[in-house]
N, C-alpha and C positions, 0 to 999 in steps of 0.2 A: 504494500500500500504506500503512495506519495506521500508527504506531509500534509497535503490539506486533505486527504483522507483521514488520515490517522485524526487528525485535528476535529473534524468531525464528527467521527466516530466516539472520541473521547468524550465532547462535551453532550452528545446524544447518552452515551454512559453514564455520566456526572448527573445527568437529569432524569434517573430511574431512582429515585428514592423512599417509591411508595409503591403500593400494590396498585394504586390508582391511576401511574403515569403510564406512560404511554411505549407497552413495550411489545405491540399488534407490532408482528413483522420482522423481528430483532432475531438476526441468521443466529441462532446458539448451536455448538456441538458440545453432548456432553459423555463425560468417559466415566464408564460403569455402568453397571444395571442390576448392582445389589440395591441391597437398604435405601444406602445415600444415593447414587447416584437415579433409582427408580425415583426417589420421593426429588428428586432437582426436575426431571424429565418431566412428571406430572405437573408440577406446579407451571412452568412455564408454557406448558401447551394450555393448561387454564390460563396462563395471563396473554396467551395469543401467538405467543414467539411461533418460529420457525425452528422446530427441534429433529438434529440428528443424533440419535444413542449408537457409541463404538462401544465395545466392550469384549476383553479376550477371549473371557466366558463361552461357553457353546453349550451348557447343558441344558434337562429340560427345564431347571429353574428359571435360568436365562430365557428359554425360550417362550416361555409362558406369560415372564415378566413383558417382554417383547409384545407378545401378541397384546396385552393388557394395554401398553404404550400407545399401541397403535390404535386402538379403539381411541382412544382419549381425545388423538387430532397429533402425536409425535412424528412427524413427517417422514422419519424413514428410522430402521435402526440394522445395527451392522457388526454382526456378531463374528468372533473368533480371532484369534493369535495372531496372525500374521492380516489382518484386514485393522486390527485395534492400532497399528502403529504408524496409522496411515492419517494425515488432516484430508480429512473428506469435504467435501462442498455441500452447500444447504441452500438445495433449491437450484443449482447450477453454479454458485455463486460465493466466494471466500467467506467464510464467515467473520461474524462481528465480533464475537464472545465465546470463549471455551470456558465451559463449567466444570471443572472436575471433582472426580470423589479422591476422598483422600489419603488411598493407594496407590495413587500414582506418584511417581517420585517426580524433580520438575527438568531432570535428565532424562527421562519417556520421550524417545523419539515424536511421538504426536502434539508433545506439547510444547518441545525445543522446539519443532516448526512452527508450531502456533507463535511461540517468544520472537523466533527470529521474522513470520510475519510482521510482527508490531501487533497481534491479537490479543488484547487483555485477554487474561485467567483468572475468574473467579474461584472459588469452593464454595460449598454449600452455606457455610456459616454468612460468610460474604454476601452470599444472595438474599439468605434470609433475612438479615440485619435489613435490607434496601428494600422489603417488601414486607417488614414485621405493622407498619401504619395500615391500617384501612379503613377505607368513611364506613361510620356504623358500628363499630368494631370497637373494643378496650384494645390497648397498646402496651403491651407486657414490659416489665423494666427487666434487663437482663442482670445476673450477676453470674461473672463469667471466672471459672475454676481451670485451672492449669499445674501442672507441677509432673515430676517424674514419675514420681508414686504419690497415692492419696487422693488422686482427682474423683476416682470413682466415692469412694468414702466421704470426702469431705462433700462434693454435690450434693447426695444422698443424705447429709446432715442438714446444707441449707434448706434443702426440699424440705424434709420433716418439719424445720424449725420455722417457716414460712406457713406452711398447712397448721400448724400448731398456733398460729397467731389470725388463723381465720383467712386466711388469704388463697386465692385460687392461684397454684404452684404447681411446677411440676421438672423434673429434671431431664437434662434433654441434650441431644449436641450427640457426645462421643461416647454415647449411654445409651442404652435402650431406647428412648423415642426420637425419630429422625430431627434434627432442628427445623426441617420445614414442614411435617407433619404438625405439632408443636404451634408454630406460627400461623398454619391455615386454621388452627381449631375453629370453630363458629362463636362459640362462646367467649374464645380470648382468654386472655391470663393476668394477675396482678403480675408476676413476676416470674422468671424463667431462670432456673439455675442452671446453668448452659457450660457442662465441661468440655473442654477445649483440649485438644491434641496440637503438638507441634507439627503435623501435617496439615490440618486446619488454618491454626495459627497464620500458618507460612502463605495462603492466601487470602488472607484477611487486610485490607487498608480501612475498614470506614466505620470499625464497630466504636461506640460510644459506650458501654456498659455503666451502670451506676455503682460498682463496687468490683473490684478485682485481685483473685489473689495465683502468686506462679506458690507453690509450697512449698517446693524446696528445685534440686537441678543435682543431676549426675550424670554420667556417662549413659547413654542409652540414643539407641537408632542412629548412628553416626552412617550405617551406610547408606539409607534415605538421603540425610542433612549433607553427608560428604565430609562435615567436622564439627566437633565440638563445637567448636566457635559459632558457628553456623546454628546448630544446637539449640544454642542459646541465646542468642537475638530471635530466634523465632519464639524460644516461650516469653521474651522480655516480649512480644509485642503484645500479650492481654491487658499493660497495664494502659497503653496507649488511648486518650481522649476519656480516660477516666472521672466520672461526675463528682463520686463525693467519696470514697476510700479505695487507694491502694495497701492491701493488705501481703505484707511480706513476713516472712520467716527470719526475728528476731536470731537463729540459731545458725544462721547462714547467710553472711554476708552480701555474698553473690544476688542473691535478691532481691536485697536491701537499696544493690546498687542499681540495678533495677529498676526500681522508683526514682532513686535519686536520676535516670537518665531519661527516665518517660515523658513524654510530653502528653500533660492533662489537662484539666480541666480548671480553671482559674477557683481556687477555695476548694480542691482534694486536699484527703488530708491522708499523709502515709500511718497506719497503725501497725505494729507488729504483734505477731503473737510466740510463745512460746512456753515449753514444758515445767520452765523452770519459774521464779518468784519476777513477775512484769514490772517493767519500767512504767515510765507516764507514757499513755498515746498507749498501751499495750493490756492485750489479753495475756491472760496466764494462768499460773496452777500456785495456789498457798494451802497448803496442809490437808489435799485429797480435794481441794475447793477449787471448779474455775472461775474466777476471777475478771472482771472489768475495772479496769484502770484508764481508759483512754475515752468511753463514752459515757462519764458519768461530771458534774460542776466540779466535785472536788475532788479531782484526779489527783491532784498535788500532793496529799498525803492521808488516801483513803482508796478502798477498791472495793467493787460490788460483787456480791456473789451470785454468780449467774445459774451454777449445777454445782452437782457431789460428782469428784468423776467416777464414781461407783453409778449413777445413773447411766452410764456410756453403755456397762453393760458388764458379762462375767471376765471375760478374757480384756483386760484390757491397758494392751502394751502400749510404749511412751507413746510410736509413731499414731497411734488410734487416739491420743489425748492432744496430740499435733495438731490431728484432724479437726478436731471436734470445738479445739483454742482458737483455729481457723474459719471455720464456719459459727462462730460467734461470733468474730467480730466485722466480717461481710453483712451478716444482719444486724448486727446494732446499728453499724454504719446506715442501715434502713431504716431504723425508728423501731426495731421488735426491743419488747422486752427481757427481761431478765426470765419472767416466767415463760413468756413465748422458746426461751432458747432451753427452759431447764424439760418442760413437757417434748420440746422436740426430740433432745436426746432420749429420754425416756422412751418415746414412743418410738424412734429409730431402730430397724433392725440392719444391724450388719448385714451385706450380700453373702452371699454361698463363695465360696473359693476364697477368700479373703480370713485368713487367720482363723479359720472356721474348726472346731471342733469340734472331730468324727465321732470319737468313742475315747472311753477310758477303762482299762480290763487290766487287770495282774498288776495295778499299779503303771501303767504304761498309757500315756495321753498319745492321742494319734490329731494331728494337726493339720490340715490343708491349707495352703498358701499359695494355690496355685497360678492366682493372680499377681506373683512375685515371679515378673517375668524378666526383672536383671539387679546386677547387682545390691543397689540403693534400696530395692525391695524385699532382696531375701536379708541383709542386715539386720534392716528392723525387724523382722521374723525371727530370727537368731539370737538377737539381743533378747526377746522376753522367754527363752527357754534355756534349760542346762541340768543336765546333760543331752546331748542331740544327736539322735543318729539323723542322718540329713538326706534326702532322696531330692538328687540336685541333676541338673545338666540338660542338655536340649539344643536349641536354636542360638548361639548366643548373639548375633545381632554387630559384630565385631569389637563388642567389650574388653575388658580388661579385670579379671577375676583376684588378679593379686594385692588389694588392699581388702576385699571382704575378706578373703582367708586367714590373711595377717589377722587382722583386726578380732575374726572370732573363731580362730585355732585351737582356743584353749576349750571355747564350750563343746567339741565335738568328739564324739564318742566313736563316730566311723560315718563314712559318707559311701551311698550306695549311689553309682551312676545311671541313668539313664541319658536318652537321647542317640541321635544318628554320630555326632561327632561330640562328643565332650573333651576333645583332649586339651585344648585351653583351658577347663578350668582342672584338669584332671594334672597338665602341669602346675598349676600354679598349686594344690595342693601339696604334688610331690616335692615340693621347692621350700615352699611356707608352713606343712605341716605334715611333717615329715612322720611323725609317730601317731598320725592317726590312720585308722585301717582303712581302706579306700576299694570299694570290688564294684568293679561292672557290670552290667545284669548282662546274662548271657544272650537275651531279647532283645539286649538293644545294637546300636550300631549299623542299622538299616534304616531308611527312610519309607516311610507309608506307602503303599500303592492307591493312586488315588479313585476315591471310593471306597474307601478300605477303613475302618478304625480295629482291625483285629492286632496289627503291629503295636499300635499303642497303647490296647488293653492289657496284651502279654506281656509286654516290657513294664505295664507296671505291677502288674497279679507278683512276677519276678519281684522287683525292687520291694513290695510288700511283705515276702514273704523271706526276702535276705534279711531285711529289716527288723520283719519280728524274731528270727532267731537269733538276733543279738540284743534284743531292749530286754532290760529288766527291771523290777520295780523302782520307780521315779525315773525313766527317762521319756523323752519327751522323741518321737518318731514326728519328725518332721518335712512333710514336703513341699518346697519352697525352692523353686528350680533354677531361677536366678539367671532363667533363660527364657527364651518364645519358645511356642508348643509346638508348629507347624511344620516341624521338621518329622514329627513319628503319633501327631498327634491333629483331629483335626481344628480345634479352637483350647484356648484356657480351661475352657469349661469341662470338654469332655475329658481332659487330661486329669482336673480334678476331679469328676464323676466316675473317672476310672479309679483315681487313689480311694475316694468312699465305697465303690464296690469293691474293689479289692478286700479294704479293712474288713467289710461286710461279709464278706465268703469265709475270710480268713477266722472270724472270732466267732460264727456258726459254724464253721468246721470243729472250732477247738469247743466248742459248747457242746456240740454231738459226740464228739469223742469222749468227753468229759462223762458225760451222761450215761456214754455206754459201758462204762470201766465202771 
């Protein structure tokens, strides 16, 4: 495209900021045809666009979704591997705008052409924010969550603590309901707790959210991002056009600085939170008690109690108090109360895979952390247990495993491998923790055939049953893999629903036996 194309194009762009304006006609190509990218395709063939869906996909889910597409008014769609890598035309004609879902890395040959075009790139979060207005309609105020680990947990707290003070909430983004599903609701929302992923992130320019927290930052997805550094200007960008609180992580600098480099909103105010006894401007924890120090008159030398962290719930390690110190003080920042935040935690339930406890038999806790997909994640899992035998390894994402081992060497009792390739963290073991027992499941070391979860069930029924013939009373069997699943497994989920059946078979086996002697 010329420059007075591009120039054109742009301020037609600049002028899509409602569901209301005027986007009858607007060439969009959009990549995917799961979740996100089905719920981008729908929404803009209701607002009139001109939509092409690429997608690698070829299965019948994809095809189904497709046909559905196409009922709706989706102008064409274009399925399979080598047709996905292709920028296609819409309508005969270069397109205006590529929407994408946020698996696509922004090296994807489809959308390097689109960049080297001059083609803006949306993501979903992006389009939604430009279309969350609509005449008739209530106008949700976003509070938008990010960080390495915790985004799931802590969303899930503002959500409750939001519903808890009466307010029609709901959690949404990089969670369970699509953020444009979310935004079409009929009814509308007071408030949207909107977790955000640095895939996301990374094509977002225009969100305004009323409160923002990154929770903390580690190594994680470097071969998406390409580098750390990279990394991390994409979570720094949630704090960006911030209304009335930047919330960062008192316990880590990095995100402090964060705020300090954001460009907000004239009277944001940065609050931190943290585990330990708060500052002014700051949530925290004094004597089992959370604590408000930052949204109360007399901060200066008094703090309100806002929960017990025994309300958080049974099991409940620092990083779950991290949580919870964080998602108070996003809603304070709103105007909820003390009571609004102590009924929410109360009423919160932890998700499934999430520091989850299976069973407990012969004195032996069996723990699911299956949503401890890299380093920074299985830590905090590790830190609240000791002794540990550890069912670790998998996907690692091109991490760096040698400061978790260092750091919790000593809590481990023996670490049982799974996954296709563990031997990064299986060196860094050999190296940093040298006298702890370390054996492979004999299941593992293959990758899934796709279609397939019997590779991943076996390899863990294996890792469960190495495990229990070494735990004995008071150790704590923990699996928290400190990797991504998708390398012998096919999501987080069934990886931990395999660890829970496993436990399952394993302690009715030993029950039947038991019974039969």
């Amino acid at each position: 495209m010329d420059c007075s194309t591009v120039s054109a194009l742009q301020d037609r762009l600049d002028s899509l900021t409602s569901w209301d304006a005027d986007w009858a006609g607007l060439r969009v190509v959009v990549t995917g045809i799961s979740k996100t990218g089905f719920s981008v395709a729908d929404t803009l063939a209701e607002l009139g666009a001109q939509v092409v869906v690429v997608a690698a996909s070829d299965d019948d889910d994809a095809r189904a979704n497709a046909d559905t597409l196409k009922i709706v008014g989706v102008t064409q769609v274009i399925l399979g591997e080598e047709s996905s890598t292709v920028l296609p035309q819409v309508a005969g004609e270069i397109a205006q705008l590529v929407v994408t879902s946020p698996g696509y890395k922004p090296s994807h040959p489809l959308l390097a052409a689109a960049a080297e075009a001059g083609i803006p790139i949306w993501g979903d979060v992006e389009l939604a924010w430009r279309v969350r207005q609509r005449e008739g309609r209530k106008t949700a105020r976003w509070i938008t969550i990010t960080g390495t680990n915790g985004k799931t947990t802590t969303t899930t707290m503002v959500e409750a603590m939001l519903q808890a003070a009466g307010l029609r909430a709901i959690a949404a983004g990089n969670i369970g309901t699509p953020i444009l599903d979310a935004v079409r609701d009929p009814e509308g929302w007071d408030f949207l707790a909107v977790e955000l992923s640095t895939f996301q992130l990374h094509w977002t320019e225009s969100l305004a959210p009323v409160a923002s927290v990154c929770l903390n930052l580690a190594e994680d997805h470097v071969d998406w991002h390409g580098s750390f550094a990279a990394y991390a200007a994409d979570k720094a960008k949630v704090y960006a056009n911030t209304e009335l609180a930047c919330v960062y992580n008192a316990e880590q600098i990095e995100t402090e600085r964060m705020v300090q480099e954001a460009d907000v909103q004239e009277g944001c105010r940065a609050i931190g939170f943290t585990t330990g006894i708060p500052a002014i401007s700051m949530v925290g924890v004094v004597e089992g008690l959370l604590v408000d120090r930052a949204f109360i008159a007399e901060r200066k030398d008094s703090a309100t109690e806002l929960a017990k962290v025994s309300d958080i719930g049974e099991l409940v390690p620092r990083h779950l108090v991290a949580n919870a110190a964080a998602a108070a003080a996003l809603v304070r920042a709103c105007g909820l109360t003390a009571e609004d935040v102590r009924k929410g935690l109360v009423n919160y339930q932890n998700g499934d895979h999430r520091i989850q406890a299976v069973a407990k038999a012969g004195g032996v806790l069996w723990v699911n952390d299956s949503k401890a997909t890299n380093p920074h994640a299985a830590a905090a899992s590790l830190a609240a247990f000791k002794p540990v035998i550890w069912i670790a390894g998998g996907l690692s994402k091109g991490v760096d495993y040698d400061d978790l081992v260092s750091k919790h060497a000593a809590r481990l009792k023996a670490v049982v491998l799974i996954g296709a390739d563990s031997s990064d963290l299986a060196s860094s073991l050999e190296r940093l923790a040298p006298d702890v027992q370390v054996i492979a499941t004999h299941a593992s070391g293959g990758r899934r055939s796709s279609g397939s979860e019997l590779r991943g069930d076996a390899v863990m029924a294996e890792a469960v049953a190495v495990a229990a013939s070494l735990a004995v009373d008071g150790d704590t069997v923990l699996m928290a893999p400190a990797s991504a699943s998708m390398d012998q497994f096919t999501s987080y989920a069934h990886r931990g629903n395999a660890f829970i059946e496993s436990v399952r078979e394993l302690l009715e086996s030993r029950a039947s036996v038991n019974k039969e002697s």
